[in-house]
N, C-alpha and C positions, 0 to 999 in steps of 0.2 A: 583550098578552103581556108581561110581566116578564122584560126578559133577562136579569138575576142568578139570577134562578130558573130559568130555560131553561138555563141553563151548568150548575145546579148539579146538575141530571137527569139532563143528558149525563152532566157529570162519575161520576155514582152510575154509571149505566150502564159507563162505561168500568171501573171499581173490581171490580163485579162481574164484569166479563167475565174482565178482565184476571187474578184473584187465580183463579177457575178453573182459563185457562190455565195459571197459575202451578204448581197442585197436579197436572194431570195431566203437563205435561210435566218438572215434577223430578222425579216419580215415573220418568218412562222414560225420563228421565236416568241414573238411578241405577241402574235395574233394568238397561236396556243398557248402560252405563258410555259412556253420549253425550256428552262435555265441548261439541257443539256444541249437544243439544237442552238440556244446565243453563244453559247459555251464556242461552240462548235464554227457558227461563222466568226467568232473573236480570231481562234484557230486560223481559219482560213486567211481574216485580216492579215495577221503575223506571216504568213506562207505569202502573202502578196509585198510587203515591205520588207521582208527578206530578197527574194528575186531584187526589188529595186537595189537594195546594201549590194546585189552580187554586181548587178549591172555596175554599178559604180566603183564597183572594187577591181572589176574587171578594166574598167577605162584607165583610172590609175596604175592599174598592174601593168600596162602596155605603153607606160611612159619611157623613152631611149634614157640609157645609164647616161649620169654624169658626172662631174668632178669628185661631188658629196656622197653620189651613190655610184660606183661604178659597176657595181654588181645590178643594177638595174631595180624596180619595183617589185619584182614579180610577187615578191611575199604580202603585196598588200592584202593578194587573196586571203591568204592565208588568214589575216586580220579580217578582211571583210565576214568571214566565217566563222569567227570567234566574233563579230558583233549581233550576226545572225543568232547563232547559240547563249545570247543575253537577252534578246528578246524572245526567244521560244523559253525560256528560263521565267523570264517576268510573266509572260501569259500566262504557262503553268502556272506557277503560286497563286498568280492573281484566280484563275478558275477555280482550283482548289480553296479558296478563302470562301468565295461565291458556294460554291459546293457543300463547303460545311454549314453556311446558313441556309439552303436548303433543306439542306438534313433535318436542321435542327427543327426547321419551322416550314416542314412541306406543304406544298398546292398542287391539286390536282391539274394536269396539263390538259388542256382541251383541243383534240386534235382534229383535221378534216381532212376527206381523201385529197384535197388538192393539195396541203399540205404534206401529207406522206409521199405525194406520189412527185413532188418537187425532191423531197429528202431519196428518195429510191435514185433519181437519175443525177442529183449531186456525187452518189455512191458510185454511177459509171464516170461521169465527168473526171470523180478524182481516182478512178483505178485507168482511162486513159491518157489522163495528163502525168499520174505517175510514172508509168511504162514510158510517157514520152521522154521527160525531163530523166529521169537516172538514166534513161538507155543513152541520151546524149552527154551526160554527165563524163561516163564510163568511157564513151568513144571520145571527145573532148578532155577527159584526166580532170577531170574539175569536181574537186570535193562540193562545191557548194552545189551546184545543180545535183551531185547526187545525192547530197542530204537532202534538197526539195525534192527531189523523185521520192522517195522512201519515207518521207514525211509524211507526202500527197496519200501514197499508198496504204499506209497507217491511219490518213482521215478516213479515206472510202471504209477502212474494217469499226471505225469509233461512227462514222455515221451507220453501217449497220446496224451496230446495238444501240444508236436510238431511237433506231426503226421495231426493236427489238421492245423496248421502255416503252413506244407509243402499243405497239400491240397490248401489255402487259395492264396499260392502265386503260386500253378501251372495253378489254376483254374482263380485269378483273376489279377497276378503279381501285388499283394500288400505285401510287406514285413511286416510283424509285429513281426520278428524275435526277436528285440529291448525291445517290452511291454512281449513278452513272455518268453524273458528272466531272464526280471526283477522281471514277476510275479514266475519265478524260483529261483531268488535269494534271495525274500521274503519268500517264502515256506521255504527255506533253512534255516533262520536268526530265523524264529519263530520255527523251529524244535531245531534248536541248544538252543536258549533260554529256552524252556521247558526243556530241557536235565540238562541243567545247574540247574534251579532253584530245580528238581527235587531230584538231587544229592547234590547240597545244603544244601539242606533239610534233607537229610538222614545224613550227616554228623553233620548238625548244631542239630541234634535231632528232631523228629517229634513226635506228639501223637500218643500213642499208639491205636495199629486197633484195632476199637469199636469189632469187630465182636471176636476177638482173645481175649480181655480184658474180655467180657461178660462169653464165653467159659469159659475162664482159672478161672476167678473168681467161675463159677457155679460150678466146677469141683473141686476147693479147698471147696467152702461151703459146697460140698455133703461129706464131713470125716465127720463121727460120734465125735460129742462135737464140732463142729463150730457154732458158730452162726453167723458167716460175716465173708465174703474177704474185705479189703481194704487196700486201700494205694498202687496197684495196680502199678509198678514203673519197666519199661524195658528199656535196653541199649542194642541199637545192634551195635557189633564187629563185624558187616560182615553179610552177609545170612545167616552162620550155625552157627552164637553163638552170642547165644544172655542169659543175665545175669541180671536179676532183683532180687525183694524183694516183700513183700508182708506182711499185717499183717491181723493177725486171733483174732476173739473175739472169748474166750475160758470162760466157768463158773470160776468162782472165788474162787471155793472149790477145784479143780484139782491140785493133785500134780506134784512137778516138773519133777518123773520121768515118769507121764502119759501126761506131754505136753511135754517132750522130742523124749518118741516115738511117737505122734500123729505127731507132727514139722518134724521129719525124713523120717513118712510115706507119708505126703504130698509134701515134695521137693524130692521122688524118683520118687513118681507117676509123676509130673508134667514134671519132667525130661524126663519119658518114654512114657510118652502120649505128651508131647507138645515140646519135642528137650529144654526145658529150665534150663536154674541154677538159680535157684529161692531160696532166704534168708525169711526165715519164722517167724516174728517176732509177737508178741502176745499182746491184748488188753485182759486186766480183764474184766468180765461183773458180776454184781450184781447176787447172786442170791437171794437175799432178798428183794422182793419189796414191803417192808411198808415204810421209808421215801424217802429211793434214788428214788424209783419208781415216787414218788410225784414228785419229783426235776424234774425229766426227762422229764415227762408229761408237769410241767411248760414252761423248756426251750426248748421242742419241739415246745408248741406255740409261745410262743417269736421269734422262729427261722422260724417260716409261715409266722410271718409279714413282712420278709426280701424276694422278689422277687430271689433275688443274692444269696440266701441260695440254696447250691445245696444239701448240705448230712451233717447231723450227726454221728458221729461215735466214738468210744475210749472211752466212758461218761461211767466214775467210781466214787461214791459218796464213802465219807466213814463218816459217821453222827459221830461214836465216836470222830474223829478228826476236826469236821465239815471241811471238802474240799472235793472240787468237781474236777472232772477234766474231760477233753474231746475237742475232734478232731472237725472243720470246714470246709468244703470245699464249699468255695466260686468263683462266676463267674470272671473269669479272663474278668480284666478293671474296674470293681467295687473297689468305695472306702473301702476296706477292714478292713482298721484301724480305719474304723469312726465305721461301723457296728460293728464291737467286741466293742467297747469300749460301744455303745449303748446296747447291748447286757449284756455285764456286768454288765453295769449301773443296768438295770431291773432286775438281778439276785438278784445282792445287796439287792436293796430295798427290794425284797421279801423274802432274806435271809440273813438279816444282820449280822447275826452271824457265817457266811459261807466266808469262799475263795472258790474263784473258778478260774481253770490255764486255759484257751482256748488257744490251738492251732490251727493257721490256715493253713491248708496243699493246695497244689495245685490240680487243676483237671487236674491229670495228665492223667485216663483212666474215659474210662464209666463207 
């Protein structure tokens, strides 16, 4: 299966639905004078030239890396989706402006059963074109299609309650066309804003998912002569490429041509079980544990008295040369540079005749 081609079917699909919707309910907009069902095919408008931005974001995103970009497109999505979330952003306001002169200067809607009964099956239309587009979203890894699912989903419950409006004003000729508009053109403002920050996000870089981090880690510590994954570090270029690093603690008597095939065996496997390009870089570990061992023991509890202490790691002693050295990963927001510096302090003292290098790395994964 071709997932660019999968998106761009949905997408077709969503276009056609949506521009449907669009002609029958301005039509009974117009005819009833509904500011909340125009409101509503405007809506749907925006839901149909989104799919197009995704289609198109998706074509670009499927361009082969080159010189300028060798990391390839894929993030265009990500952009196409933060263009999508500017225009569910303008419709909102723009309904809501509509909305408050409503309010201000209400008219009675004049509804007919054919009109309500056109608004009732727009209600199933978008509860199963929603189901359709995020279920394929989800299976596909595609933000945009799952924000049009969940969008769709959200029009079917806003054309409910202006099924709700039309009852209200045939039943008691009170219009509240005006507030139910507006509560449409809020739903609108906070779907676009999620969309945005969402994709944001994905572009400004996020942590990496505990659930996939844990995985990938357990899967590199199970190669025979590991003794840890860390430093856990992924960049995604899009849904289908994503390019990180990783470091392995390996015994310290291993030659280089037995960590070069172990390094090769594990960035094939991880390639083939997890879709990743992963760089394999390597932490020495003692295998001698008469003085290093001591050291380690020390500054493991030195490192309990610190709350902000999340991990240990990379700690290689070499007593011939007395120097220590090794990896920190500390709570982001914590005074960082106060803590190593205390931290070494306590070293010192207890091994004055010792350097010791600390590195402090980020918690980039779990």
């Amino acid at each position: 299966m071709d997932r660019r081609n999968e998106i761009v079917k949905v997408s077709v699909v969503g276009i056609i639905a949506n521009l449907v919707l669009v002609a029958f309910k301005a039509a009974v907009g117009l005819i009833s004078g509904s500011i909340a069902v125009i409101l509503d095919a405007v809506n749907n408008l925006s839901d149909a030239l989104s799919s197009v931005i995704t289609i198109v974001g998706t074509k670009l995103a499927g361009k082969a890396p080159d010189k300028k970009h060798p990391y390839g497109y894929g993030r265009i999505e990500n952009i196409s989706s933060v263009t999508i979330a500017v225009i569910v952003l303008l419709a909102g306001l723009t309904s809501f402006k509509e909305s408050v002169e409503k309010i201000l200067h209400p008219e009675e809607a004049s509804y007919t059963a054919v009109s309500l009964i056109i608004i009732a099956a727009a209600v199933v239309v978008k509860l199963l074109l929603g189901r359709y587009v995020k279920g394929k979203g989800e299976k596909l890894n595609s933000d945009s299609l799952i924000a049009s699912g969940s969008d769709a989903l959200f029009d079917a419950a806003i054309s409910v309650s202006t099924l709700v409006a039309a009852a209200v004003s045939l039943i008691w000729h009170v219009s509240i066309e005006g507030w139910l508009g507006a509560i449409i053109a809020v739903v609108i403002v906070k779907s676009g804003v999620e969309i945005l920050l969402e994709s944001l996000g994905a572009i400004i870089g996020q942590r990496v998912d505990s659930e996939l981090s844990v995985r990938l880690k357990e899967y590199v510590s199970g190669f025979e002569g590991v003794l840890g994954a860390y430093d856990l570090i992924l960049n995604h270029y899009g849904p289908e490429k994503v390019i990180g690093s990783v470091h392995v603690e390996l015994p310290d008597d291993m030659t280089a041509r037995q960590i070069h095939h172990l390094t090769r065996q594990i960035a094939q496997g991880v390639y083939e079980q997890f879709g990743i390009v992963l760089t394999v870089g390597i932490y020495a570990a003692n295998t001698a544990d008469g003085e290093s061992g001591a050291i380690r023991e020390k500054l493991t509890a030195i490192a309990g008295e610190y709350p902000e202490f999340r991990q240990l790691h990379g700690f290689y002693a070499e007593p011939e040369k007395k120097h220590v050295s090794f990896d920190a990963v500390l709570d982001f927001g914590c005074d960082a540079a106060r803590i190593r510096e205390e931290i070494l302090a306590k070293l010192r003292a207890l091994y004055p005749d010792y350097t010791f290098d600390m590195v402090l790395d980020s918690d980039f994964s779990d």
